[in-house]
N, C-alpha and C positions, 0 to 999 in steps of 0.2 A: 600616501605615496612616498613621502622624504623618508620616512621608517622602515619602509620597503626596500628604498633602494640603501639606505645606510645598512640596512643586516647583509644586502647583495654586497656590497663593498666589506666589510667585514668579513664575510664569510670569503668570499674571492683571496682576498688578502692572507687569511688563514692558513685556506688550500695549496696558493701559492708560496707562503715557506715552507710549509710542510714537504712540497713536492722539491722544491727547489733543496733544503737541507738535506734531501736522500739524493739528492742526484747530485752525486759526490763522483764526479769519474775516478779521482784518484783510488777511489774503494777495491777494486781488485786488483790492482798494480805496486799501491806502497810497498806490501811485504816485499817484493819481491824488487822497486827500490830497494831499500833498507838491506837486504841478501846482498847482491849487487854489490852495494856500499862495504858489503865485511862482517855482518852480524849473522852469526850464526843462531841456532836453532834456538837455544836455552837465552840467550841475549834477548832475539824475538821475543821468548815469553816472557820478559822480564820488562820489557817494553808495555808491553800490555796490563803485565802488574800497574807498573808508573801511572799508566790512562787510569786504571780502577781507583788507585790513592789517590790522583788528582782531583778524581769527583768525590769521592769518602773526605779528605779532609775541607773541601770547598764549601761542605754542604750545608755548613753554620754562617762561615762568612759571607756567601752568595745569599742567603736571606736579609741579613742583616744590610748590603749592600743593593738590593732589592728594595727595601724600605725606604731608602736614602734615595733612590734615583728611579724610584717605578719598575715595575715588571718587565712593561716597554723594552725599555732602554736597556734592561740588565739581558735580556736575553741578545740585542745587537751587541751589548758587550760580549757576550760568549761566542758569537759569532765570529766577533773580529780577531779575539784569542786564538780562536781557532786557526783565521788566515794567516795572521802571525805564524803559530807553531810551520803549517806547509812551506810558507816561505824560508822558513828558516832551514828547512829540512830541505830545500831543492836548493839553498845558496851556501851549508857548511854541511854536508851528508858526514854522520860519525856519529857512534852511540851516542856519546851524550849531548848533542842536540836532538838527535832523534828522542832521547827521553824528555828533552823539555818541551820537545813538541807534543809529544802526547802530554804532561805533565797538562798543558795549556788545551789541551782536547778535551782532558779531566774536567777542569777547569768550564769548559764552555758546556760539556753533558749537566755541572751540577745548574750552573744557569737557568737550564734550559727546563731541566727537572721541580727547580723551585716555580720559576718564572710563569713560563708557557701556559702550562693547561689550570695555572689559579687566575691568570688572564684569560683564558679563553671560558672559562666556567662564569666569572665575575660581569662580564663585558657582556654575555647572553642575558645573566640574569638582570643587570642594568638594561638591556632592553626587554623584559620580560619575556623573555626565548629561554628558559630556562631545562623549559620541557624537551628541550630540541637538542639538548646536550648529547642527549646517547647517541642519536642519530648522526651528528656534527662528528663525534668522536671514531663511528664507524668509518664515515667517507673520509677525514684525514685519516687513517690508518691504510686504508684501501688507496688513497691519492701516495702515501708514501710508500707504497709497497711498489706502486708503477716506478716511482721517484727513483727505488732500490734496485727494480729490477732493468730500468732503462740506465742505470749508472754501471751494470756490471759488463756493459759492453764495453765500456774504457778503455779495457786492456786491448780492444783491436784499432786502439789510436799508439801503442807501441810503435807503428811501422812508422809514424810521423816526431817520435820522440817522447821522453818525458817533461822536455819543458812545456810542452800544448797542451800535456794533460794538468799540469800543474797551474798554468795559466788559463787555463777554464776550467778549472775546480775552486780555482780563486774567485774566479768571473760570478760563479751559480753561487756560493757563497756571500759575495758584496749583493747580488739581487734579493737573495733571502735578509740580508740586513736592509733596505731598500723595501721591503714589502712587511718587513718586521715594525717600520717605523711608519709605515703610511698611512696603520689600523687607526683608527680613532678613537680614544678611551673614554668612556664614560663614568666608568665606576670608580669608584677609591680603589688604592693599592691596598689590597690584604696581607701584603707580608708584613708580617708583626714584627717591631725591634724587640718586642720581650720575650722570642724565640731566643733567649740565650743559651750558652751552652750548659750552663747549669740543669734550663728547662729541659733541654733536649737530652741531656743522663738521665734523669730525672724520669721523664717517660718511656725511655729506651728500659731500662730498672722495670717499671712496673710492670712491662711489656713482659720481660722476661720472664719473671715470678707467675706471672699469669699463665702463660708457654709451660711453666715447671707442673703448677698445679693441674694441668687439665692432659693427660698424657694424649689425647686422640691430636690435639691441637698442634703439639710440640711433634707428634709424629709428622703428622700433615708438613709441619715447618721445615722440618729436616728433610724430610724428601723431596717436595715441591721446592727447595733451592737447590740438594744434588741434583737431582733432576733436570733442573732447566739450566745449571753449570755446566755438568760434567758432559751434554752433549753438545755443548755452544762451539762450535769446530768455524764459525765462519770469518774470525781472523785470518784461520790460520789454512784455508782451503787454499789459497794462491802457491804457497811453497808446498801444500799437498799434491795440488796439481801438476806442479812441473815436477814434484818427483816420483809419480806414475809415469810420466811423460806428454804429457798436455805440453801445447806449446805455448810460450810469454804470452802470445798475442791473444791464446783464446780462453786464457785459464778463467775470462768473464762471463764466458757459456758455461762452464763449471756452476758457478757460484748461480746464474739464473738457472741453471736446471734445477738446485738443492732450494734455492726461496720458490720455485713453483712447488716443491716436494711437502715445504712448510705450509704454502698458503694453504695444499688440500687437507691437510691434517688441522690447520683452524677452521677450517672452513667448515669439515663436520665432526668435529668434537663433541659440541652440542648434543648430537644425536646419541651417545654415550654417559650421557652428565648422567645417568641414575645405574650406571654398572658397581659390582662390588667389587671391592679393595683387591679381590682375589684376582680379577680381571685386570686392573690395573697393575698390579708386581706382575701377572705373564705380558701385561704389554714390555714394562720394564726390561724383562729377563731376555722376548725376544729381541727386543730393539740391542740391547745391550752383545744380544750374538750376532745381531745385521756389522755391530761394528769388528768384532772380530773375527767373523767371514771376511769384510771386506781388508784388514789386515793381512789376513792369510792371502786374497787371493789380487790383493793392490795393483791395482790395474786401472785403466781405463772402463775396461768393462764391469767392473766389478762398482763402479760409481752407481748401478740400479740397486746395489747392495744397502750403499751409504742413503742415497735416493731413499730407499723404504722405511730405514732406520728415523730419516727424518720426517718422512709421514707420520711414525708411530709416536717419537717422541715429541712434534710438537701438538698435537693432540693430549696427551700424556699432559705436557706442561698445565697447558689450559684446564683439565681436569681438573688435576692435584693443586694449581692455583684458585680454581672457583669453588672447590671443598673447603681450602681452608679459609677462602672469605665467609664461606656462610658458615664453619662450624664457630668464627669469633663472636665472642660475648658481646652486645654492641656497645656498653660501656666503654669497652680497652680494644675497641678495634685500631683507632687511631695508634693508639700505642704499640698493640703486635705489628704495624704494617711498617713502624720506624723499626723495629726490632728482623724483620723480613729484609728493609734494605740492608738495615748494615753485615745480615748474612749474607745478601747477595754479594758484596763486595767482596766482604771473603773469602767464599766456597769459589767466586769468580776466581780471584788469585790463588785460591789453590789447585784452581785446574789449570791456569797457566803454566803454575809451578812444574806439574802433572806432565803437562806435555813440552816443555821444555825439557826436563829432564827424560823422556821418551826419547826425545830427537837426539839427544845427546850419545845416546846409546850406537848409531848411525843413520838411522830414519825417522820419519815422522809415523812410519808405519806401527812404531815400536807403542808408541804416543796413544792410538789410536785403541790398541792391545790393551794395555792397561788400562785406558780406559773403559771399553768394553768389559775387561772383566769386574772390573769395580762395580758397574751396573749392572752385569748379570748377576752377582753378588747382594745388588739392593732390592734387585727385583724380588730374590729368594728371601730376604729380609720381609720385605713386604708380602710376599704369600704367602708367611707363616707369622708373623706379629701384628701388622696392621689388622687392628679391629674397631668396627664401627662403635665409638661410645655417644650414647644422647648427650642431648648439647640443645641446652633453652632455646627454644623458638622464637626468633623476636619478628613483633608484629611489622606492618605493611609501613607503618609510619615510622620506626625505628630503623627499618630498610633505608626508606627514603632519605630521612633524617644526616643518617650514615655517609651514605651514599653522595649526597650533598658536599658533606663535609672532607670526605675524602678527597673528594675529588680535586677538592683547592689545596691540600695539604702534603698530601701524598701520592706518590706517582713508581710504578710499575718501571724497573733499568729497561732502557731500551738502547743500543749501543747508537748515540748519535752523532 
C-alpha cells in the first residue's frame, strides 16, 4: 500500500509540472510585448536565435552542474532562471534585456532537457515501474498539451493588463518549482561529471562520419530537421496574427486553433508509418503550397489554409522522426541523436534568420513565402532522391536496450 501511494504521489507531482510548465499565459502575448517595446521584426527573430544559443551552449555545463546538485534541483534551477529572465523583461523592456531574458530561457530549456526525463526514467525504474515508462510519457505529453492549449488564452487577459499576466506566469512557474521539489528521489543521479566536453566532440564526430557513411540515414537527418524547423511558425503566430488583423486580445485562439491542427496530425500519424518516401515529399510539397496559399491569400480566413498545412506537417515530422530512429545502427544511436540536436539548433536559427529577414521585407507574410517555397522545393527533392536503402535489423533486445538508454540521455527540442 506505501509503494502504491508513493508511485501516486510521484506520478501527481510529475503531471503537475508538466501541466504547470505549459501553462505559461505569457506564451501568446510576449511577442507582441516585445513589438509594443520597439523590436521589430528581424530583432524578433534574433531573439529567438539567443533562446536556441542559450540552450546549445548550456548543454555541457547544465550536465556537469546536474551532477553537482542532482537532477532535482537543476531542473528548479531552470525554472527560476526562467522567472528571472520575465521579470526582468516586464521591469526594463529593451532588446537587450529581452535577449537575456531569453539567453536565461535557453538556459532553463537545456536544464530541463538534461534533467527531467533521466529523473523521471531513473526514479520508475528505482521503483521497478520501468515498464510504465512509455505510457507515463504519453499522459505527460497529453497533460502538457491541455497545459499549452489552456495557456493560449492569456492574451484575453490583455483587457486587465500585462502586469497580471506577468504576475501569474510568475505565479504557475514558482508552483512548478514547488512540485519539482516535492518528488521524492530514490535513485542515484545519473548525470555523469565525465560527460565532458571532450567526450561530447568526441561522440558528436562519430555520430557524423556514421550520417556520412550511410547515405539513407544522413537523408532522413536532413529532412526530419528542415522539416520540423522550417515549419515551426509558433513563436512567431502572435505578430502573424495581428498582422491579418486578429485582435491583441484574441490572437490565443489563433495559436489554440493551429495546437488543435497539430495534435490531429500526431494523433494519426501512426496510421502512415509504412508509406513510401514518394508519399512523404507530396506531403512535403503539398504542405509547403498550404503555406504559400496562405501568403497569397493572408487573412483571417485563409488560417484553414495554415490549419491544414499544420496537420500535414506535423504528421510528416513524426514520420520522418520515427524513420530515422529505426533506420540507426544501434551501436551509434546514442551518438546520431547528439549529432540530431545540435542540427536542430541550427536549422532552428536558420529559420529564425529566414523569417526575420521575411519580415523585414514589410511582412511577415513575405516570411511565410519563402518559407513555403523552400519546402515545396524539399518536397521535390524528396520525390525524386529519397530512396529506401536496407539498414540492419536489430533484434527485440537491442530495441529495448536502446530505448532504455535513450531515454536518460537524450531528449527530442521541445520549445519549453
Amino acid at each position: 500500500m506505501q509503494k502504491l501511494k508513493d508511485i501516486k504521489r510521484f506520478l501527481f507531482d510529475v503531471y503537475a509540472f508538466s501541466f504547470l510548465n505549459k501553462f505559461l499565459l505569457l506564451t501568446p502575448v510576449y511577442t507582441i510585448f516585445m513589438q509594443e517595446n520597439g523590436m521589430n521584426g528581424f530583432q524578433l527573430s534574433s531573439l529567438f536565435v539567443i533562446l536556441s544559443i542559450g540552450t546549445f551552449v548550456m548543454q555541457i555545463p547544465s550536465t556537469w552542474i546536474a551532477s553537482k546538485i542532482g537532477n532535482k534541483r537543476a531542473v528548479a534551477l531552470g525554472q527560476c532562471l526562467k522567472i528571472i529572465g520575465f521579470l526582468l523583461w516586464f521591469a526594463f523592456p529593451s532588446y537587450w534585456i529581452f535577449a537575456l531574458g531569453m539567453f536565461l530561457w535557453g538556459m532553463q530549456v537545456a536544464f530541463f532537457n538534461v534533467s527531467f526525463e533521466g529523473m523521471l526514467y531513473d526514479e520508475l525504474a528505482a521503483r521497478n515501474k520501468q515498464n510504465y515508462y512509455t505510457k507515463v510519457l504519453g499522459i505527460r505529453y497529453n497533460v502538457q498539451s491541455i497545459g499549452l492549449a489552456l495557456a493560449a488564452f492569456g492574451s484575453l487577459l490583455l483587457y486587465i493588463g500585462y502586469n497580471w499576466i506577468v504576475w501569474l506566469s510568475v505565479l504557475t512557474m514558482l508552483l512548478s518549482v514547488l512540485c519539482i521539489l516535492r518528488i521524492k528521489t530514490i535513485a542515484c543521479n545519473t548525470a555523469k561529471q565525465t560527460q565532458n566536453k571532450e567526450g561530447f566532440l568526441k561522440r558528436f564526430t562519430e555520430g557524423l562520419k556514421v550520417s556520412l557513411k550511410i547515405p539513407y540515414v544522413s537523408s532522413l537527418l536532413l529532412l526530419a530537421l528542415f522539416v520540423a524547423n522550417a515549419t515551426y511558425l509558433n513563436e512567431f503566430i502572435s505578430p502573424i496574427s495581428l498582422d491579418i488583423g486578429v485582435k491583441p486580445e484574441l490572437v490565443g485562439l489563433v495559436q489554440f486553433f493551429l495546437l488543435i491542427c497539430y495534435i490531429i496530425g500526431q494523433t494519426f500519424a501512426y496510421k502512415f508509418s509504412k508509406v513510401r518516401p514518394l508519399i512523404i515529399g507530396l506531403g512535403i510539397f503539398t504542405a509547403g503550397a498550404c503555406f504559400i496559399l496562405f501568403s497569397i491569400f493572408y487573412s483571417v480566413y485563409g488560417l484553414w489554409i495554415l490549419g491544414l498545412s499544420y496537420v500535414i506537417f506535423s504528421a510528416i515530422n513524426i514520420l520522418l522522426y520515427s524513420k530515422f530512429q529505426s533506420a540507426l545502427p544501434a551501436k551509434h544511436r546514442a551518438a546520431m541523436l547528439s549529432v540530431y540536436s545540435i542540427g536542430d539548433n541550427i536549422f532552428y536559427i536558420g529559420t529564425c534568420m529566414i523569417i526575420g529577414l521575411g519580415e523585414s521585407f514589410g511582412s511577415w507574410r513575405y516570411s511565410i513565402m519563402i518559407l513555403g517555397g523552400v519546402l515545396v522545393m524539399a518536397g521535390i527533392w524528396s520525390i525524386f532522391f529519397m530512396k529506401r536503402e536496407k539498414v540492419k535489423t536489430k533484434t527485440v533486445n537491442e530495441i529495448k536496450s536502446d530505448f532504455k538508454r535513450i531515454c536518460v540521455k537524450d531528449n527530442q527540442r521541445n520549445i519549453v
